[in-house]
TORKOL-4160 file (C-alpha; in steps of 0.2 Angstrom, whole numbers, padded with zeros to 4 digits, m for minus):
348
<pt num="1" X="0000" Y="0000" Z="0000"/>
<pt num="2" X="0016" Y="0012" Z="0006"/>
<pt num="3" X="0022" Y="0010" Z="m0014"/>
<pt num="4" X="0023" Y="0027" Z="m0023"/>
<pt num="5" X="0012" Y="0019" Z="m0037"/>
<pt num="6" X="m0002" Y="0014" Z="m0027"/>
<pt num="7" X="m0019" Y="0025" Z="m0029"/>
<pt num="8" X="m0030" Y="0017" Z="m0014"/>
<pt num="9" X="m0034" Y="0000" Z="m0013"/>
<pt num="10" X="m0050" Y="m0009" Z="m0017"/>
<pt num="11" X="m0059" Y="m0020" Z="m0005"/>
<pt num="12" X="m0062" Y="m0040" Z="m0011"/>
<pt num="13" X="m0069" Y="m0055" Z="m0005"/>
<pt num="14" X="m0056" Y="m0056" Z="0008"/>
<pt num="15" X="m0045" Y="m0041" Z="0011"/>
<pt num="16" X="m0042" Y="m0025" Z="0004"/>
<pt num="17" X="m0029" Y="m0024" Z="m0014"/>
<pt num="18" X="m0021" Y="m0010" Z="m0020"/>
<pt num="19" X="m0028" Y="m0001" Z="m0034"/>
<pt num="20" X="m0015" Y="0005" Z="m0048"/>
<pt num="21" X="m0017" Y="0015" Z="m0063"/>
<pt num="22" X="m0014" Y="0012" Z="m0081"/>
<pt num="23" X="m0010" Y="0029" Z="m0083"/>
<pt num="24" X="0011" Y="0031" Z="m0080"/>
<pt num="25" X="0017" Y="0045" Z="m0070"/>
<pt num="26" X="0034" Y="0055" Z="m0072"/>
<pt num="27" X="0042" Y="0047" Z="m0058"/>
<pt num="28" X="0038" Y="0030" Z="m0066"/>
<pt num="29" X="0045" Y="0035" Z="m0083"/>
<pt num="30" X="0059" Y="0041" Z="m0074"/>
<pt num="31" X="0062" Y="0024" Z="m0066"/>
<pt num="32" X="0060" Y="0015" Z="m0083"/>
<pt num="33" X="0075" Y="0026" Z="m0090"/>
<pt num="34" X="0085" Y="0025" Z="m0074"/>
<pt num="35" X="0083" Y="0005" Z="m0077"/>
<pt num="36" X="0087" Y="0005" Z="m0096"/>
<pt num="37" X="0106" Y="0016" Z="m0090"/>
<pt num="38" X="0110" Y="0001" Z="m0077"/>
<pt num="39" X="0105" Y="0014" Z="m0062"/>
<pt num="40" X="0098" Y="0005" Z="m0048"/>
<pt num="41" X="0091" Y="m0009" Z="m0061"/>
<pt num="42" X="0088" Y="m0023" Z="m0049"/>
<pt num="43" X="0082" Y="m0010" Z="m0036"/>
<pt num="44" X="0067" Y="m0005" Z="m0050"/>
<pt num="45" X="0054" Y="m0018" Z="m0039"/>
<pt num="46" X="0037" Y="m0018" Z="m0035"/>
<pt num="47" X="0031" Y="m0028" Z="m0019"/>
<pt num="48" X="0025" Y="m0048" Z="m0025"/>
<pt num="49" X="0005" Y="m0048" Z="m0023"/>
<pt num="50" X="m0011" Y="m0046" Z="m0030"/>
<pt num="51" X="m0015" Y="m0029" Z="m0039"/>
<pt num="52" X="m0032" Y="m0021" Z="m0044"/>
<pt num="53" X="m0032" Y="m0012" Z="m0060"/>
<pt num="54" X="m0049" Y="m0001" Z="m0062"/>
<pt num="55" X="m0060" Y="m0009" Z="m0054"/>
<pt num="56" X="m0062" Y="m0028" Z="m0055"/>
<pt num="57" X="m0073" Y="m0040" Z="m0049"/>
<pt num="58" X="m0075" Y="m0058" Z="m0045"/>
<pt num="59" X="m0078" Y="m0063" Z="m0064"/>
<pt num="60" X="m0061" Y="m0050" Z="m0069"/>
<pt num="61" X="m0048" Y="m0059" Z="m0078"/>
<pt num="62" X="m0032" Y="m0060" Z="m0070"/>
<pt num="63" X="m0014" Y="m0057" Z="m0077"/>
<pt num="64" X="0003" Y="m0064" Z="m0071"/>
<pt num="65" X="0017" Y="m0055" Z="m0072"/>
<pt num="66" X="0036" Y="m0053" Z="m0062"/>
<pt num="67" X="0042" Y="m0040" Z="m0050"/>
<pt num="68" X="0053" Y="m0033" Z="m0059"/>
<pt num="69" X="0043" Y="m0015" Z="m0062"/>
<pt num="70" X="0047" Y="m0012" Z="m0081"/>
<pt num="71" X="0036" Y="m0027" Z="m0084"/>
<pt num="72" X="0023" Y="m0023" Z="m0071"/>
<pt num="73" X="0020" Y="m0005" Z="m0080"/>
<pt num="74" X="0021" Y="m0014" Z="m0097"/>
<pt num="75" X="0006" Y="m0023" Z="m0094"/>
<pt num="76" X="m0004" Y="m0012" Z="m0082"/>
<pt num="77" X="0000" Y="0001" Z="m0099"/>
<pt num="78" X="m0006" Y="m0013" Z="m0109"/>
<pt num="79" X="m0023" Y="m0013" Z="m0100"/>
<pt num="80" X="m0029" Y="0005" Z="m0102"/>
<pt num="81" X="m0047" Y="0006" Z="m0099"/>
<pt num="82" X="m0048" Y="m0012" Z="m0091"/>
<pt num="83" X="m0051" Y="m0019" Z="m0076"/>
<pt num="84" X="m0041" Y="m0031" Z="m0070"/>
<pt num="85" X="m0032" Y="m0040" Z="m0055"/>
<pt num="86" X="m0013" Y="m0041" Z="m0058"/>
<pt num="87" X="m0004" Y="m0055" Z="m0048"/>
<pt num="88" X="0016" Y="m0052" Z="m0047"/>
<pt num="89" X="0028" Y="m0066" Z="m0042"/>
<pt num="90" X="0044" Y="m0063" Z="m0036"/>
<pt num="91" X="0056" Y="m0067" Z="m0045"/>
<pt num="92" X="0070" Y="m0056" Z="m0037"/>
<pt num="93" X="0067" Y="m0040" Z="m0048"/>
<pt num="94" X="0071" Y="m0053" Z="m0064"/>
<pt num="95" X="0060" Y="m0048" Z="m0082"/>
<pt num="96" X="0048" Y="m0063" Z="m0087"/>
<pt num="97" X="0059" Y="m0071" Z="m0100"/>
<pt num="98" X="0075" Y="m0071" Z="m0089"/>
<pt num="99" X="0065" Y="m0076" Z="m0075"/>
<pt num="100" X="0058" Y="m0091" Z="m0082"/>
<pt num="101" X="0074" Y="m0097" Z="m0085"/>
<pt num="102" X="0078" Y="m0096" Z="m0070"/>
<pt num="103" X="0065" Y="m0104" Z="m0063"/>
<pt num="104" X="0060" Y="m0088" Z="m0051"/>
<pt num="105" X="0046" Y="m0085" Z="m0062"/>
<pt num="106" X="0040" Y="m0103" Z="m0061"/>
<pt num="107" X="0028" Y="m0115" Z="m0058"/>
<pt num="108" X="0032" Y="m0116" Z="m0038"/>
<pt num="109" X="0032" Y="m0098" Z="m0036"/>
<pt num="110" X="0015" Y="m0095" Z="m0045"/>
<pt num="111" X="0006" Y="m0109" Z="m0034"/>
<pt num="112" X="0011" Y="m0101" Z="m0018"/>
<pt num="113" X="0008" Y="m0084" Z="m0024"/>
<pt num="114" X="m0010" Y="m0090" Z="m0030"/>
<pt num="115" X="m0012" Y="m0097" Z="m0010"/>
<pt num="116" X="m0005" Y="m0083" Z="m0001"/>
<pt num="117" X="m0015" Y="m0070" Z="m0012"/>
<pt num="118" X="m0031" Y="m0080" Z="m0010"/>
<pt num="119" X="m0034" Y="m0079" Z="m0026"/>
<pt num="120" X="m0048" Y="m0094" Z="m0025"/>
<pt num="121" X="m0058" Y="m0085" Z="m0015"/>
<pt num="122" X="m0057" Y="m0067" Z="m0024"/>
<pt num="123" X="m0062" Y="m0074" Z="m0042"/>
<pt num="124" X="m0077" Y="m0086" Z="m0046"/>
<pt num="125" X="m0066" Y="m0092" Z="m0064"/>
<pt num="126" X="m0051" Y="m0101" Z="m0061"/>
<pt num="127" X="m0041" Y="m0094" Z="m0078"/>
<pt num="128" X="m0022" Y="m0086" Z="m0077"/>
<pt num="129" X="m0014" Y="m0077" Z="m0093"/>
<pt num="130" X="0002" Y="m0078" Z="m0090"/>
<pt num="131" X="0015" Y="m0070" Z="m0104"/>
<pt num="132" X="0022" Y="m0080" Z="m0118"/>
<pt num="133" X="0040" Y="m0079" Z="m0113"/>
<pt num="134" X="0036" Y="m0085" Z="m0095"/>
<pt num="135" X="0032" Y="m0103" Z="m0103"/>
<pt num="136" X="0051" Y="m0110" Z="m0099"/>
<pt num="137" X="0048" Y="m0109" Z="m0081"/>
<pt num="138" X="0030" Y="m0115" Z="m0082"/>
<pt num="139" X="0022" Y="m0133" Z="m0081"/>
<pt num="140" X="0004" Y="m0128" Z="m0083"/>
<pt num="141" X="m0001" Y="m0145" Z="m0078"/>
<pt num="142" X="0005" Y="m0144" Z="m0062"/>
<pt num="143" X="m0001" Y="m0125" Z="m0061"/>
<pt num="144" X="m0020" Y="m0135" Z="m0063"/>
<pt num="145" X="m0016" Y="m0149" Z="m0052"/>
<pt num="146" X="m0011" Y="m0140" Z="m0038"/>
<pt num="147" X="m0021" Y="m0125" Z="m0037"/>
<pt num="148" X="m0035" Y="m0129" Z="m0051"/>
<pt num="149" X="m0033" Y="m0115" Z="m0060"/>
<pt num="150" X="m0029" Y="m0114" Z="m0081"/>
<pt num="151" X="m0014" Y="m0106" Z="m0088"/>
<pt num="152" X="m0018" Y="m0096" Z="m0103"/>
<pt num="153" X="m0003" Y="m0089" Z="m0113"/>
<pt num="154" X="m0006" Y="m0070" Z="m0119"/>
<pt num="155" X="0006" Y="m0062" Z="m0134"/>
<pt num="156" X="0024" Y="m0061" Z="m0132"/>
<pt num="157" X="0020" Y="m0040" Z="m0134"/>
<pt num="158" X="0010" Y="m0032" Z="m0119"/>
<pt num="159" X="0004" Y="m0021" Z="m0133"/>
<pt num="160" X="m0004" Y="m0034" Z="m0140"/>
<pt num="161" X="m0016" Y="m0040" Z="m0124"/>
<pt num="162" X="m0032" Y="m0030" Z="m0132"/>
<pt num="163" X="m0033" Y="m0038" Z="m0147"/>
<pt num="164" X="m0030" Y="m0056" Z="m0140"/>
<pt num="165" X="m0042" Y="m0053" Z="m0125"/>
<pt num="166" X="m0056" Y="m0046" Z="m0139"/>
<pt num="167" X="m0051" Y="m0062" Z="m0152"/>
<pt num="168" X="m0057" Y="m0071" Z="m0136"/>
<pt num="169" X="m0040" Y="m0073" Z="m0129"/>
<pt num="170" X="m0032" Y="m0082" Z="m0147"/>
<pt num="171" X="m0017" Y="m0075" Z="m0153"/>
<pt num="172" X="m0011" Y="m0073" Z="m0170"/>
<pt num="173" X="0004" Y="m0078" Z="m0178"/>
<pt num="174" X="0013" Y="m0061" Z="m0176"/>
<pt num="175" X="0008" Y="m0063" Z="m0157"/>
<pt num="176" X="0017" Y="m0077" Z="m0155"/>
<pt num="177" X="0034" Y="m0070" Z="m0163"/>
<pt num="178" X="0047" Y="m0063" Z="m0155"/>
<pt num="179" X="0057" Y="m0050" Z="m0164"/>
<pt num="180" X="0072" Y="m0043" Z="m0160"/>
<pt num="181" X="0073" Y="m0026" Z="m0172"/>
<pt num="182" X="0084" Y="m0012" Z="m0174"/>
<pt num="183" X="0074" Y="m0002" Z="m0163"/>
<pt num="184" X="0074" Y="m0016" Z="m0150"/>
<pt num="185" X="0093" Y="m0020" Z="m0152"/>
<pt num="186" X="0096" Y="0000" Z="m0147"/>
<pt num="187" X="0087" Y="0001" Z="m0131"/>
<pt num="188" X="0097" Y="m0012" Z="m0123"/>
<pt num="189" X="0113" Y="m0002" Z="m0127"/>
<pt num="190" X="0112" Y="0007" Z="m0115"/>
<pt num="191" X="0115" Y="m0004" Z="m0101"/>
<pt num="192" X="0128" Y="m0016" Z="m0109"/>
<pt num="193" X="0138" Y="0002" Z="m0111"/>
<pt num="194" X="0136" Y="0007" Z="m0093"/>
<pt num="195" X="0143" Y="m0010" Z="m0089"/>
<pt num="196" X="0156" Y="m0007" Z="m0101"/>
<pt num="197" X="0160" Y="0010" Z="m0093"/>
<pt num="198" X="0162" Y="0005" Z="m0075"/>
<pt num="199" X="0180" Y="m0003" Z="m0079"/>
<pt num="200" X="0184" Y="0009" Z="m0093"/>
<pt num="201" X="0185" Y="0025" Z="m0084"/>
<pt num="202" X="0197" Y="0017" Z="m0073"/>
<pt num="203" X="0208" Y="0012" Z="m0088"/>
<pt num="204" X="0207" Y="0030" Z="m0098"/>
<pt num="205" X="0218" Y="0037" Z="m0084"/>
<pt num="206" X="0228" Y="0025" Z="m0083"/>
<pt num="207" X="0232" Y="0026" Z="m0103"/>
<pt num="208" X="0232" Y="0044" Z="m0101"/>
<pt num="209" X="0247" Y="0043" Z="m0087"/>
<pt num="210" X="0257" Y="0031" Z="m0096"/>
<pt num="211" X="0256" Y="0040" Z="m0113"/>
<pt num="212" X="0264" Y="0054" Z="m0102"/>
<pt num="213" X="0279" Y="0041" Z="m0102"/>
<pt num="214" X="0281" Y="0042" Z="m0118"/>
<pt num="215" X="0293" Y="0054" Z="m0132"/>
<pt num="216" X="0305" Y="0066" Z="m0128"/>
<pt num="217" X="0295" Y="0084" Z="m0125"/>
<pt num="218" X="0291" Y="0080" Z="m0107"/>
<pt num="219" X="0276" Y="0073" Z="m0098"/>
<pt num="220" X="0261" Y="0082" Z="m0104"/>
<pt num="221" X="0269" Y="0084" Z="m0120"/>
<pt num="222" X="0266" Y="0062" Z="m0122"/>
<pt num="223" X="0252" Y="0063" Z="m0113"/>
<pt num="224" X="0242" Y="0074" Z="m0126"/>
<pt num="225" X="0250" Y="0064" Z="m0141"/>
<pt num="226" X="0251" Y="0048" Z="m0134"/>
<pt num="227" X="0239" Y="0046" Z="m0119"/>
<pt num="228" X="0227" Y="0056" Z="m0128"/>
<pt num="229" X="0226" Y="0045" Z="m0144"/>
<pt num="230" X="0227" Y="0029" Z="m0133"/>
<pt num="231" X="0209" Y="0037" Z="m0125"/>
<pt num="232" X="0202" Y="0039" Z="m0141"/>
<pt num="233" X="0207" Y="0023" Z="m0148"/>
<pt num="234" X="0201" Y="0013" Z="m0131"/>
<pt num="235" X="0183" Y="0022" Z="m0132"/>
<pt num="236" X="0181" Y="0017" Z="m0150"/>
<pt num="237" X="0185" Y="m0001" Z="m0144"/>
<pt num="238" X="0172" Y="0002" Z="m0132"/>
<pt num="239" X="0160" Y="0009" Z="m0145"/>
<pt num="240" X="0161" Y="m0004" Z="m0157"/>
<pt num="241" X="0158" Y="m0019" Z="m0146"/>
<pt num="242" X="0145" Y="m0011" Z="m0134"/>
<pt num="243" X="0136" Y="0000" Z="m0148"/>
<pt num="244" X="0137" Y="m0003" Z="m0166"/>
<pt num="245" X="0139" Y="m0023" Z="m0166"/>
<pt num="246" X="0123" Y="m0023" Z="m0155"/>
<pt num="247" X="0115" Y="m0011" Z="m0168"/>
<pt num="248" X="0124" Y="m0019" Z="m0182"/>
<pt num="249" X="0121" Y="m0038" Z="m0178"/>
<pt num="250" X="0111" Y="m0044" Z="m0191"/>
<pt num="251" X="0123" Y="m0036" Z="m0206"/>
<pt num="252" X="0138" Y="m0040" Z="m0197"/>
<pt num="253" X="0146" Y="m0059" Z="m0205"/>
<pt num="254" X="0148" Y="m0072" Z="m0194"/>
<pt num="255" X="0137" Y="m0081" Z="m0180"/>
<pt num="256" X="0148" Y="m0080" Z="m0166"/>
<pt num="257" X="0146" Y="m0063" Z="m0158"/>
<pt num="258" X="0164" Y="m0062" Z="m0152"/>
<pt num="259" X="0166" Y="m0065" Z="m0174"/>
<pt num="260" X="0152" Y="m0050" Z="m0177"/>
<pt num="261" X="0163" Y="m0039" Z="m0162"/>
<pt num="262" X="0180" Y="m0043" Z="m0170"/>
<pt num="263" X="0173" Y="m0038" Z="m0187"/>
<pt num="264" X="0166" Y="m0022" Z="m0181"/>
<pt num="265" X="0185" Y="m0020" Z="m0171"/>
<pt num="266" X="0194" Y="m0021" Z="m0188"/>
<pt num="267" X="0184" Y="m0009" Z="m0196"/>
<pt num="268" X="0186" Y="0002" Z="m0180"/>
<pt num="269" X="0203" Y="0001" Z="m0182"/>
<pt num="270" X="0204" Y="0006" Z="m0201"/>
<pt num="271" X="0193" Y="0022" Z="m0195"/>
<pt num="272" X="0206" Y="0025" Z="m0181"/>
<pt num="273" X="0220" Y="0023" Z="m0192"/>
<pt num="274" X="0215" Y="0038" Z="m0201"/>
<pt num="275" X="0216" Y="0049" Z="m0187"/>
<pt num="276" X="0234" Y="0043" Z="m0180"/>
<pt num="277" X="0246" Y="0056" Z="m0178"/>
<pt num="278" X="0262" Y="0045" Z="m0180"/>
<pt num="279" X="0274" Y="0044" Z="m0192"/>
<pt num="280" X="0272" Y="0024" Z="m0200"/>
<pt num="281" X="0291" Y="0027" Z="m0205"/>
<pt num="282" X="0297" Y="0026" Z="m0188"/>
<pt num="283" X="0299" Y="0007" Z="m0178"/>
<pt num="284" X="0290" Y="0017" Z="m0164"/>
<pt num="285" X="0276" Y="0022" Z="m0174"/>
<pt num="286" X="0273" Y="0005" Z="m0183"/>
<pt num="287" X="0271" Y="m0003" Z="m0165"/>
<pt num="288" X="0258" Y="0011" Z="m0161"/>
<pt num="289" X="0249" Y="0007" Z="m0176"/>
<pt num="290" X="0249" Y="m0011" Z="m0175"/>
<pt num="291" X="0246" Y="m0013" Z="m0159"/>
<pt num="292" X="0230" Y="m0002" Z="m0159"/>
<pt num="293" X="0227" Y="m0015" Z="m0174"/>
<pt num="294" X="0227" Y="m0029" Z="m0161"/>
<pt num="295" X="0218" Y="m0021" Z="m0143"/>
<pt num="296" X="0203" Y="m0014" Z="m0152"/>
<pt num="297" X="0198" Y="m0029" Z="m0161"/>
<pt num="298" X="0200" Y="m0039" Z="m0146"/>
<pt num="299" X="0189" Y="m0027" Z="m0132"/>
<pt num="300" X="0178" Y="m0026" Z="m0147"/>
<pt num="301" X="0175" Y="m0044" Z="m0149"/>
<pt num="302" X="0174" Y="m0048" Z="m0128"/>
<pt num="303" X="0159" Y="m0032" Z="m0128"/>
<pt num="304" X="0151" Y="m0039" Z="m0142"/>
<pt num="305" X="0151" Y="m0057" Z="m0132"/>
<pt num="306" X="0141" Y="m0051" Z="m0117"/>
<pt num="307" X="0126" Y="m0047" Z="m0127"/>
<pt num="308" X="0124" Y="m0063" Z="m0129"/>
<pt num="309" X="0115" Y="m0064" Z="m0115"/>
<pt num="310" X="0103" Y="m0049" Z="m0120"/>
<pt num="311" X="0100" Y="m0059" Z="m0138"/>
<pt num="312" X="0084" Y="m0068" Z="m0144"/>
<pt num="313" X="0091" Y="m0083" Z="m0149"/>
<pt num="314" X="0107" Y="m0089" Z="m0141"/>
<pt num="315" X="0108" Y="m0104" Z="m0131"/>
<pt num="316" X="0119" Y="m0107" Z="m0115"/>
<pt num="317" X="0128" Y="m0120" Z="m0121"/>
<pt num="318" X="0132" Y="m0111" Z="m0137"/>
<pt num="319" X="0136" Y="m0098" Z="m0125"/>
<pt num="320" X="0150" Y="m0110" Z="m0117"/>
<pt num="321" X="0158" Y="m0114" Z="m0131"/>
<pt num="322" X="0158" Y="m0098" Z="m0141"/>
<pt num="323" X="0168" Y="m0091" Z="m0122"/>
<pt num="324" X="0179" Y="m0105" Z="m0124"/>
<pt num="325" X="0186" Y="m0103" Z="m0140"/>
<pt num="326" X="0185" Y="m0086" Z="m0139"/>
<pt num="327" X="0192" Y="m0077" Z="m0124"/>
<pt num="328" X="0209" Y="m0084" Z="m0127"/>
<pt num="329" X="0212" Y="m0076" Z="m0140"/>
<pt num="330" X="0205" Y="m0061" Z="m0136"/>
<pt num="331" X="0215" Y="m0064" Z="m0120"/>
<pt num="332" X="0232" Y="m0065" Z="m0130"/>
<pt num="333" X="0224" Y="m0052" Z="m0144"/>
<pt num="334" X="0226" Y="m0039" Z="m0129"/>
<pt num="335" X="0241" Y="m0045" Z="m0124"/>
<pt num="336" X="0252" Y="m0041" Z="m0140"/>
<pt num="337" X="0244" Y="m0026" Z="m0142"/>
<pt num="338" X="0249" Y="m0019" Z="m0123"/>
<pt num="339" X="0267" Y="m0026" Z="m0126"/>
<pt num="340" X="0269" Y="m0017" Z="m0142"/>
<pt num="341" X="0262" Y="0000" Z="m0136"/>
<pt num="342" X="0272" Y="m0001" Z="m0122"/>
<pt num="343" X="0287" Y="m0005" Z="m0132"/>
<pt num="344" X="0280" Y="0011" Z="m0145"/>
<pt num="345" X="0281" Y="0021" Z="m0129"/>
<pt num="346" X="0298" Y="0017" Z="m0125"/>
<pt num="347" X="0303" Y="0018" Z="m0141"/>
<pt num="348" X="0298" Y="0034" Z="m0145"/>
């Protein structure tokens, strides 16, 4: 009831819910962006329970969803002018697809959350719409035989819930498809980069400082040649294996993300290239170059590896072995590339 969200309550057949709205607020906008930049992302929660959405009764449908509150205001969105009772597992802050693979959003957690809500004694029907995505963790059998009620699988999209419920709860084809779209690809950015960033803005200063080391003018004479390029050359590293493979992934070659990643890395490079101040003459400058050649590459291809896990249709096991074969050599990829602009710095 204490939740920010939380517009009165609405009494039932046993106790007193808490009403929401389908209308979202600033605040709850704020915490969607927030959430999609990594800040306090498994902090965005809303309290496992039954909801009343407008006002519902005991014939009402009810919806299923998990605690993590991008998917509770996706579908309470979803539902704009409709009553409803929303019932929220926990499932430690976790989306609905993740969750289920988990097992948080699973059959276990939605029997005891049907008991403790008291669900049967609320509503007269004994139907659940669970999402689409929620079906790994699920065993609707069980979810019947244990509780009596019917799992019923709404659209993959939340956007999708009108037409379905007015089609009488049958989805179409394009309901049952998961895309995974430019546009759909570029909102997850945003958090692989924040996670990308936490250990790059340690290294940036670090690159800075030791390109101070570097040629004959004096420290900060090294540092705005050397330290400076190395910054730029490390964030467009950074920005081809966190940003554009993500964006990119569908026209990059390859299967293997790390492939896609080191793809976009030796483009990356060529771009770099361009801008390099050094003299290609020189043994220094050649070891500059060439180990700019190998680093961005290999930070390209590791970024471009963790959004795997943000993907639509990678398996763990492919996962596994992609990581195996992989990391070694980005691994010793980064290695060369440090022993030669260390040597280009001593060098020069």
């Amino acid at each position: 009831m204490e939740q920010p969200f939380v517009e009165g309550s609405v009494e039932s057949k046993v106790e007193r819910v808490p009403r929401v709205s389908s209308a979202l607020t600033w605040a709850d906008r704020f915490g969607t962006f927030k959430a999609r930049w990594g800040v306090r992302r498994m902090q965005f929660t809303v309290d496992p329970g039954l909801y009343a959405l407008g006002n519902p009764d005991d014939k009402t449908r009810v919806f299923v969803t998990a605690n993590y509150k991008m998917s509770f205001d996706r579908l309470r969105e979803a539902l704009m002018g409709r009553d409803a009772w929303i019932l929220v597992l926990d499932t430690n802050g976790i989306n609905v697809w993740c969750a289920a693979g988990k097992r948080t959003f699973g059959t276990e957690e939605l029997v005891q959350r049907i008991a403790s809500s008291d669900l049967a004694k609320i509503v007269t029907h004994r139907e659940l719409i669970l999402p689409q995505l929620s079906g790994p963790g699920i065993a609707a059998h069980q979810i019947k035989k244990l509780s009596g009620f019917k799992v019923i699988y709404g659209p993959i999209e939340s956007r999708d819930l009108p037409s379905f419920l007015d089609a009488g709860c049958k989805a179409t084809r394009e309901m049952r498809k998961k895309t995974f779209s430019t546009r759909e690809r570029t909102v997850l950015v945003p958090v692989e980069l924040m996670g990308a960033l936490k250990w790059t803005l340690f290294i940036l200063p670090c690159l800075f400082f030791l390109g101070g080391l570097g040629g004959e003018g004096g420290f900060w004479a090294g540092a705005m040649r050397y330290g400076l390029f190395s910054v730029i050359a490390f964030l467009s590293a950074v920005a081809s294996g966190a940003v554009l493979t993500p964006i990119l992934l569908p026209w990059l070659p390859g299967r293997a993300f790390s492939f896609k990643g080191l793809v976009m890395g030796i483009i990356m490079a060529i771009l770099v290239a361009f801008f390099w101040p050094g003299d290609f003459n020189e043994w220094a400058g050649r070891a500059e170059i060439f180990a700019w050649f190998f680093l961005i590459p290999a930070i390209s291809a590791f970024l471009a590896m963790d959004f795997t896990g943000a993907s639509t249709y990678t398996s763990l096991s492919g996962v596994r072995k992609e990581m195996g074969l992989a990391v070694p050599l980005e691994i010793v990829g980064c290695g060369i590339g440090l022993l030669l602009w260390v040597l280009s710095l001593i060098a020069a």
